[in-house]
C-alpha positions in Angstrom: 96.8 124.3 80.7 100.9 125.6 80.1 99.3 129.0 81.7 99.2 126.8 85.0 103.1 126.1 84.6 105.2 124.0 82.3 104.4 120.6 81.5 105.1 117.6 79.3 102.3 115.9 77.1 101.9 113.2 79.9 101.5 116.1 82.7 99.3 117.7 80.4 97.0 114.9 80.5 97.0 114.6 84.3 96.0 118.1 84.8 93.0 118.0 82.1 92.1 114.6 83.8 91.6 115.9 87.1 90.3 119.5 85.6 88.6 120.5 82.6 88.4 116.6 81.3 85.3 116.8 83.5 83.5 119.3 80.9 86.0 119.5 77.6 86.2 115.8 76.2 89.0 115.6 73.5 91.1 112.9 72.4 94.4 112.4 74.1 96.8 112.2 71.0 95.3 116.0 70.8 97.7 116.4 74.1 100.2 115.0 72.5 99.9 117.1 69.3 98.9 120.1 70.0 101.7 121.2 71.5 104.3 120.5 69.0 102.1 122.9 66.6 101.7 125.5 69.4 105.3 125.6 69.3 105.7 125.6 65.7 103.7 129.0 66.4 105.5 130.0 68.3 103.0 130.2 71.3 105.1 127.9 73.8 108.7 126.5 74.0 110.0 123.3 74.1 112.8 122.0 76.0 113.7 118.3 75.5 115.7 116.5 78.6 119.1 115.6 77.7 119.5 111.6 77.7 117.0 108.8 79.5 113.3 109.5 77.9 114.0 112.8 76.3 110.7 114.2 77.7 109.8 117.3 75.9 108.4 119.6 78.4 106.5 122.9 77.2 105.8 126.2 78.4 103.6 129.1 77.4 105.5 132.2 76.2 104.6 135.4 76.3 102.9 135.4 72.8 101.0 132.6 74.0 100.2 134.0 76.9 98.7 137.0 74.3 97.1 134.6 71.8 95.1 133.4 75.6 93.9 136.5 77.0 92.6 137.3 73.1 90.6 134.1 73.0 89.4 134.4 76.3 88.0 138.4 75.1 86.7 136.9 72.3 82.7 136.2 71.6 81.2 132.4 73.0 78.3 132.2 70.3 77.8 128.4 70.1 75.4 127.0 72.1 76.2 124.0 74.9 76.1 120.5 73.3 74.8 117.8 75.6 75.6 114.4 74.6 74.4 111.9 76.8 74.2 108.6 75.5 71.5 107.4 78.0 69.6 110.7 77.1 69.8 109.7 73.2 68.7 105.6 74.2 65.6 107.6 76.2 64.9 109.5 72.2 64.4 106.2 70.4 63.4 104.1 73.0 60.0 103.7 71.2 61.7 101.2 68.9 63.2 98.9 71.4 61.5 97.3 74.2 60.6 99.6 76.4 60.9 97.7 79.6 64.2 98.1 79.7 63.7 102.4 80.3 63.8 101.9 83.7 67.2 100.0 83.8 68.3 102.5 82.0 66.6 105.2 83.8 68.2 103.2 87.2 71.5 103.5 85.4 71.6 107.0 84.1 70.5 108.4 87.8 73.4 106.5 89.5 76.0 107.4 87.1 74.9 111.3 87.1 74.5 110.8 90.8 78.0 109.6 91.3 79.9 112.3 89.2 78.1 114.9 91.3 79.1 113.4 94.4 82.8 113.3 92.8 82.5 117.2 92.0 81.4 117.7 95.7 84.3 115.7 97.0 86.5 117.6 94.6 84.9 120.8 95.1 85.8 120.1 99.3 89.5 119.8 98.4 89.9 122.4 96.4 88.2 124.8 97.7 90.6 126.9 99.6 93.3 126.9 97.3 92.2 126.7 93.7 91.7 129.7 91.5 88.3 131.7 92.2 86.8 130.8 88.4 88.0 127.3 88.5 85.5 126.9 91.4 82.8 128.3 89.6 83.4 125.7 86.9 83.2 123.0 89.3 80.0 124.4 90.6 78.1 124.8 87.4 79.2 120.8 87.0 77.4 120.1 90.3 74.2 122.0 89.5 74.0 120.5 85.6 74.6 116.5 87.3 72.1 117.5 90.2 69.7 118.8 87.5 70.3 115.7 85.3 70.5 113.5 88.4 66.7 114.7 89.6 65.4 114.4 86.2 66.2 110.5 85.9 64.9 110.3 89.3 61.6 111.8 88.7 61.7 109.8 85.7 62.2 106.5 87.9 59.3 107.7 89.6 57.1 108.2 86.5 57.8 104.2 85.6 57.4 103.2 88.7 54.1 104.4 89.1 53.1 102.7 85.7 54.0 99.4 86.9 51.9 99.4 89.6 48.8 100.9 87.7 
């Protein structure tokens, strides 16, 4: 995120909130963290304001920027992890009581339906100014909620059916 420009731990957080937070959970004392060892490598700087706070604000340097551009050559191997908790409630929902799958199923479509709708709105505002692969990112997180989004509603449908049979 320092390859977008420097930043302190709490800007840091505001930019993977509003960016890669949609796709790349982690914990935010990583934010925090992280840095402080990145600069230990020597990978970005730190400069610490003089008086009030003392914010430490870091920025990449150009070994960083080296240690980036390696990563990003590097081999993606592991396979995408979905975890979706309404997804693993749907895997053992045999041992509850099952009327409570189309709640759930009501739930899951809504909340999948609204984070799509979110990466649209998003998607609209950044479209003509945000970098070309950051789009793309934001794109593949529309199709993936649409996909999940039409799967709880067909899904809906499938209960719904049952009930009135």
């Amino acid at each position: 995120m320092l390859s977008h420009g420097p930043a302190t731990s709490y800007d840091l957080k505001q930019r993977v909130g509003y960016t890669i937070g949609n796709f790349w959970a982690f914990a935010h004392s990583q934010l925090y963290d992280e840095p402080a060892r990145l600069a230990e490598d020597g990978l970005v700087t730190a400069s610490v304001e003089e008086g009030g706070r003392r914010k430490r604000t870091y920025s990449i340097t150009p070994k960083g920027r080296e240690a980036l551009a390696k990563w990003l050559a590097s081999p993606t191997p592991e396979q995408t992890e979905v975890r979706d908790l309404g997804l693993l409630k749907l895997f053992f929902a045999s041992f509850g009581d099952e009327g409570n799958l189309l709640d759930l199923a009501r739930a899951r479509y809504a909340s999948h339906k609204a984070r799509a709708d979110g990466y649209i709105e998003q998607h609209e505002r950044i479209i003509n100014h945000a970098d070309k692969w950051q789009v793309k990112s934001l794109e593949l997180g529309i199709r993936f909620e649409r996909v999940v989004e039409e799967f709880w509603s067909d899904f809906i449908a499938e209960l719904e059916a049952e009930e009135q049979k």
